[in-house]
C-alpha positions as CSV (number, residue, x, y, z in Angstrom):
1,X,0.0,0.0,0.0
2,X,1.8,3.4,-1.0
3,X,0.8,5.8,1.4
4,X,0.0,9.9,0.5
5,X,2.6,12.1,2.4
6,X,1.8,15.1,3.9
7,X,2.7,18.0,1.9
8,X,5.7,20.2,2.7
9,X,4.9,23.4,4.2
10,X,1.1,22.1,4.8
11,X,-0.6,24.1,7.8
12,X,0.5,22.7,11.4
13,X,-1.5,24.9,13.9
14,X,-5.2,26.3,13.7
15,X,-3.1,30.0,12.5
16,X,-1.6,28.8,9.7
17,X,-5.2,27.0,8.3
18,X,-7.0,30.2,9.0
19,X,-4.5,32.1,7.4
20,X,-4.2,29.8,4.1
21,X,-8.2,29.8,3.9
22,X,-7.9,33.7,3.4
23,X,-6.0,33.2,1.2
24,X,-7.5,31.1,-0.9
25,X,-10.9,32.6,-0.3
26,X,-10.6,35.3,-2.8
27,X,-10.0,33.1,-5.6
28,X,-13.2,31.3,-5.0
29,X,-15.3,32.1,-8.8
30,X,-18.7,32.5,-8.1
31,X,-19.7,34.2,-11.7
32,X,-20.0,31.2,-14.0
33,X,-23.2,28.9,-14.1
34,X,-20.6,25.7,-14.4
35,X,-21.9,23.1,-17.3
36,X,-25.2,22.3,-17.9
37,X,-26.9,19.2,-15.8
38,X,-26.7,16.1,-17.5
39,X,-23.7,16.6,-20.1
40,X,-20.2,15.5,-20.1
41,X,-18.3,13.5,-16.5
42,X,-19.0,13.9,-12.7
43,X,-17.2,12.8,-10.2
44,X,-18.2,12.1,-6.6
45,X,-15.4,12.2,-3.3
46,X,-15.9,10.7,-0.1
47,X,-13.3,10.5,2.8
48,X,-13.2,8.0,5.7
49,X,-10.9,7.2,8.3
50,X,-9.1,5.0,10.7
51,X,-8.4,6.9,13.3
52,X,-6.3,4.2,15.4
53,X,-3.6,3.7,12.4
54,X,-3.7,7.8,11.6
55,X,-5.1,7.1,8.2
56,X,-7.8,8.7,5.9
57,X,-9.1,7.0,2.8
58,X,-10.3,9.2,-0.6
59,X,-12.2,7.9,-3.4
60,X,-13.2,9.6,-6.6
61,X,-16.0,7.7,-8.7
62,X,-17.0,9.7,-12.1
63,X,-20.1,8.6,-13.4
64,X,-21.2,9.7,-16.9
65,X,-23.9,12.4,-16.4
66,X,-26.4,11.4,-18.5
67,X,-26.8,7.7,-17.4
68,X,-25.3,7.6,-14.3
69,X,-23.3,4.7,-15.0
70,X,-19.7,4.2,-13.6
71,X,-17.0,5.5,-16.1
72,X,-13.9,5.4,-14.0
73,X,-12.8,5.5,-10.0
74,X,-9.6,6.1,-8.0
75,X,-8.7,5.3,-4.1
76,X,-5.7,6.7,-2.1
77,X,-4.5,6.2,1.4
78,X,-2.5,9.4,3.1
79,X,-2.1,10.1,6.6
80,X,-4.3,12.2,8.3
81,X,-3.0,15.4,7.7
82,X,-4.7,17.9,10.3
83,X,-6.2,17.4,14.2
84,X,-9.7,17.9,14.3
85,X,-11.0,21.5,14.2
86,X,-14.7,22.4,13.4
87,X,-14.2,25.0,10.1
88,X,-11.1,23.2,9.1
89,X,-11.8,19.5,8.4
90,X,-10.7,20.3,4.4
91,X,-7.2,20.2,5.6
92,X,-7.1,16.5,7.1
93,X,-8.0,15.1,4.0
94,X,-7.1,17.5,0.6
95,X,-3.7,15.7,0.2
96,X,-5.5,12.4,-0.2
97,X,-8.6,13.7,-2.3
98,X,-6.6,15.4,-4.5
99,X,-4.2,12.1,-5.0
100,X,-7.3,10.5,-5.7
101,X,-8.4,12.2,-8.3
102,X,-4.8,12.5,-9.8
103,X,-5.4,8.9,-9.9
104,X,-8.2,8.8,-12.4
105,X,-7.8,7.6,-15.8
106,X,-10.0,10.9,-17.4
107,X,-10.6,14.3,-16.4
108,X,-13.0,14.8,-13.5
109,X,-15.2,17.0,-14.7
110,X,-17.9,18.2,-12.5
111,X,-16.5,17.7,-8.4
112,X,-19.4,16.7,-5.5
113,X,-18.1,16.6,-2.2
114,X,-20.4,15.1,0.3
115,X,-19.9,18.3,2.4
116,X,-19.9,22.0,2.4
117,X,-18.8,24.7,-0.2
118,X,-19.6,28.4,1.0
119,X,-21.9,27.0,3.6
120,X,-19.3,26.9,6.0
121,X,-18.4,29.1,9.0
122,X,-15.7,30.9,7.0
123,X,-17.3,30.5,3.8
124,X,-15.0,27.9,2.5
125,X,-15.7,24.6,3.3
126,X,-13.9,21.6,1.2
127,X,-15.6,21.6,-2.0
128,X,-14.4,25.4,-2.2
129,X,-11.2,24.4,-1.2
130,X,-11.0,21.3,-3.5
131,X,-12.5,23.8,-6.6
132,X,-9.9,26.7,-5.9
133,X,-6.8,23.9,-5.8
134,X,-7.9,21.8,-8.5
135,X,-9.8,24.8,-11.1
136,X,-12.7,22.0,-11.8
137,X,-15.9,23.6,-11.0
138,X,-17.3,21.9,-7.5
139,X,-20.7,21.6,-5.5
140,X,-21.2,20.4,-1.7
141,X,-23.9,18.4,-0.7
142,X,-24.5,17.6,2.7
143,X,-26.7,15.6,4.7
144,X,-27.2,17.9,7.6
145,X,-27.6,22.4,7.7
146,X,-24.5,22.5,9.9
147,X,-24.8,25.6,11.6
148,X,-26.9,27.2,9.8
149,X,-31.1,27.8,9.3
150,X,-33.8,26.8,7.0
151,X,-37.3,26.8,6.9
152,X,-38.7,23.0,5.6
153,X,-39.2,23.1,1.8
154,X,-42.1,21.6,0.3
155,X,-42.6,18.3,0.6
156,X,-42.8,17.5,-3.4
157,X,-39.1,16.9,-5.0
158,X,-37.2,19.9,-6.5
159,X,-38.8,22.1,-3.3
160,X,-35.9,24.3,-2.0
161,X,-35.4,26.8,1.0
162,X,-32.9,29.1,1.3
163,X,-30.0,28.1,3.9
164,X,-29.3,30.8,6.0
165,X,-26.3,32.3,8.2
166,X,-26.1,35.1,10.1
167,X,-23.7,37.3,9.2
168,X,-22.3,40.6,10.5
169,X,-23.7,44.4,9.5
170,X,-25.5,42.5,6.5
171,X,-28.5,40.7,8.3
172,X,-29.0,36.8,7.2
173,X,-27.1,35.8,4.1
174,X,-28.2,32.5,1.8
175,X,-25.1,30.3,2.1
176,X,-27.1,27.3,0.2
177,X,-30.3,25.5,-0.4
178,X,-32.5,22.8,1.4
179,X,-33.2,20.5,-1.3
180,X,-36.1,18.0,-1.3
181,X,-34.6,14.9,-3.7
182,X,-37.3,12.7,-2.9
183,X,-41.4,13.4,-1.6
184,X,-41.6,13.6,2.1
185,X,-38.6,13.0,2.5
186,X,-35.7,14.7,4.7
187,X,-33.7,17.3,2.6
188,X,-30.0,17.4,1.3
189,X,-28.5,21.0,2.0
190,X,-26.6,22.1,-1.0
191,X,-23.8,24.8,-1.8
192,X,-21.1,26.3,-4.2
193,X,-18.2,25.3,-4.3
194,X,-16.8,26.7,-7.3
195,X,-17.0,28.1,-10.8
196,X,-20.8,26.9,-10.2
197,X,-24.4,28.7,-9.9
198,X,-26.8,28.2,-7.2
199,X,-29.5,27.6,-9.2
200,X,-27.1,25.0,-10.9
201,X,-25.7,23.4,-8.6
202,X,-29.1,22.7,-7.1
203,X,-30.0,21.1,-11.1
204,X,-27.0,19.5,-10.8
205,X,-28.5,17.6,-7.5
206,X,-31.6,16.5,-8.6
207,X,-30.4,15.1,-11.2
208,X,-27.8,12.7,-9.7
209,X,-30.6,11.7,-7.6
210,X,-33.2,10.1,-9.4
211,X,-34.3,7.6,-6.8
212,X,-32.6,8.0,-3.6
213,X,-31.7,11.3,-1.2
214,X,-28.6,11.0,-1.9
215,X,-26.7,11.7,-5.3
216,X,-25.2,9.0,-6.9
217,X,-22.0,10.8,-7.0
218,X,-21.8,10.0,-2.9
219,X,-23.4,7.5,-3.3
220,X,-20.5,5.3,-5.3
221,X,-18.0,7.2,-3.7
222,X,-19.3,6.2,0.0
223,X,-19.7,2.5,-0.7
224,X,-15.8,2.6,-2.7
225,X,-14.6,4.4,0.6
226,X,-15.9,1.9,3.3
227,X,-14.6,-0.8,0.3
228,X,-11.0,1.0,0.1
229,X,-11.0,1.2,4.2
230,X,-11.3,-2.5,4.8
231,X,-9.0,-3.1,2.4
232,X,-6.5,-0.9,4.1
233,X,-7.3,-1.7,7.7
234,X,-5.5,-5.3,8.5
């Protein structure tokens, strides 16, 4: 098993992440609708880890966006690269994702994270990180609001609400969308990551997820993870 190393010069203390997600906040492209729902490659990431060898798994399926179907995936194993801070989870597993999708055999396309994009306390959650790095245009869907506010959306599919933060001298800002995938049933909680509309990104959503909450983008990506984990846990 090859193992990701840590980058040189990555972030050590809760400073030096802060600092590198200013950074790299101002770079995040929010002006481009990102490509049309349905058309060309998307690729889904999903993390999981094993804390008692210090290891994180990454996994990038891309499915073709028309049928859905499995066109290519990817796994890597890095050390975990980051404590645990709520705000700055992207930093213990970038290194891997991004080796992950270096991995794959065809562009990426579209990025989904199964997490947060400007939904996030400082606005930048990992599929804005992952979008900024990489240039791909990126969307995070969640399966909880974090944080943050909504009212319930309607209970037919394609129902949104906006998902709200508070933030300071501007009142309550839309960071995202509840999303109603299925009737009746619990929404997904959706956001920008990069290069990537609102309005688009919710598309984008709906139709990765035909017939469960859940896109299929996290969907493959989840069940390669726990796959990938086992194999790398003796």
């Amino acid at each position: 098993m090859t193992t990701v190393s840590i980058p040189a010069g990555w972030p050590a203390t809760e400073d030096e992440a802060r600092a590198v997600q200013d950074e790299l906040r101002g770079r995040v492209v929010l002006d481009e609708p990102g490509p049309p729902p349905g058309t060309g490659r998307v690729t889904g990431v999903d993390v999981a880890y094993d804390d008692e060898r210090d290891l994180v798994v990454a996994t990038a399926v891309v499915l073709d966006a028309a049928s859905l179907t499995v066109v290519a995936q990817a796994t890597a194993v890095g050390r975990v690269s980051f404590p645990y801070v709520p705000g700055l989870l992207a930093f213990r597993e970038i290194p891997t994702v991004l080796a992950a999708l270096d991995r794959l055999p065809c562009p990426p396309g579209l990025v989904v994270c199964d997490g947060y994009g400007l939904a996030h306390p400082r606005r930048f959650g990992l599929a804005s990180h992952l979008g900024v790095l990489t240039g791909l245009p990126t969307l995070g869907v969640a399966k909880n609001p974090f944080t943050f506010t909504y009212d319930d959306p309607g209970a037919r599919r394609g129902s949104t609400s906006p998902l709200l933060a508070d933030s300071e001298g501007t009142g309550r800002e839309e960071v995202g969308r509840a999303l109603r995938t299925r009737d009746a049933v619990k929404p997904v909680f959706v956001s920008v990551g990069h290069r990537m509309s609102l309005d688009n990104a919710c598309a984008h959503t709906l139709a990765l997820a035909p017939k469960y909450r859940l896109p299929e983008t996290t969907r493959r990506a989840d069940a390669l993870c726990r796959a990938a984990l086992r194999d790398a846990t003796p």
